[in-house]
Each structure stands twice: as C-alpha cells, then as structure tokens.
N, C-alpha and C positions, 0 to 999 in steps of 0.2 A: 350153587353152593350158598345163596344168597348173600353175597362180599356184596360192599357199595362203595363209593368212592370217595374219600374224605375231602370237601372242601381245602384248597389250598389256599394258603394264608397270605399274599403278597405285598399286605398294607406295609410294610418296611422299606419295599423294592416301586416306587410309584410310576417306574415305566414296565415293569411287568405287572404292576395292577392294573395300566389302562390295555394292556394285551391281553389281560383276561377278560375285560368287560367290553371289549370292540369282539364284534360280534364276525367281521372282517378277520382277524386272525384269535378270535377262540372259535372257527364252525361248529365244532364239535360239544359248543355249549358246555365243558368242564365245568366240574362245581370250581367256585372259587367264594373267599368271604369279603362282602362289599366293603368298601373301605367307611361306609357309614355305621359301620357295625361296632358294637360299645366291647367286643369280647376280648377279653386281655390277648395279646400277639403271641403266637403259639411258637414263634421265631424268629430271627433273621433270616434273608437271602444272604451266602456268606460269601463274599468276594474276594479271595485273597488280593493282597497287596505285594507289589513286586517292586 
C-alpha cells in the first residue's frame, strides 16, 4: 500500500533516545529523529504523575 514509518521523535525522553540509537536494543533499526536534529519537537513522552 506503500505506508512508511514516521520517525519517532524521543528528543524529550533522553533514556528513550539512547534506546533508539543503541543498536543493541533498536535491532530492528526503527526510524527515529537524532537528537542533533534542529526540527521543532513534534511532542512529549507523556508520563503521568501519581
């Protein structure tokens, strides 16, 4: 159907950014957006607080 897979944005979250860039737990190479990347943050990782 030609679908691709959007870059996930984790520059908010910087222990789920080094798990997208360790190649040890991303095998699967996911896109994700490097955290040296100038592009406005598309989101939070949103954690509730309890």
């Amino acid at each position: 159907m030609g679908g691709r897979l959007l870059p996930a944005d984790l520059r908010s979250d910087p222990e789920l950014q080094a798990m997208a860039e360790s190649a040890a737990t991303n095998p699967q190479h996911w896109p994700y957006v490097p955290r040296s990347s100038a592009a406005p943050k598309q989101g939070a990782v949103f954690v509730p607080l309890h």
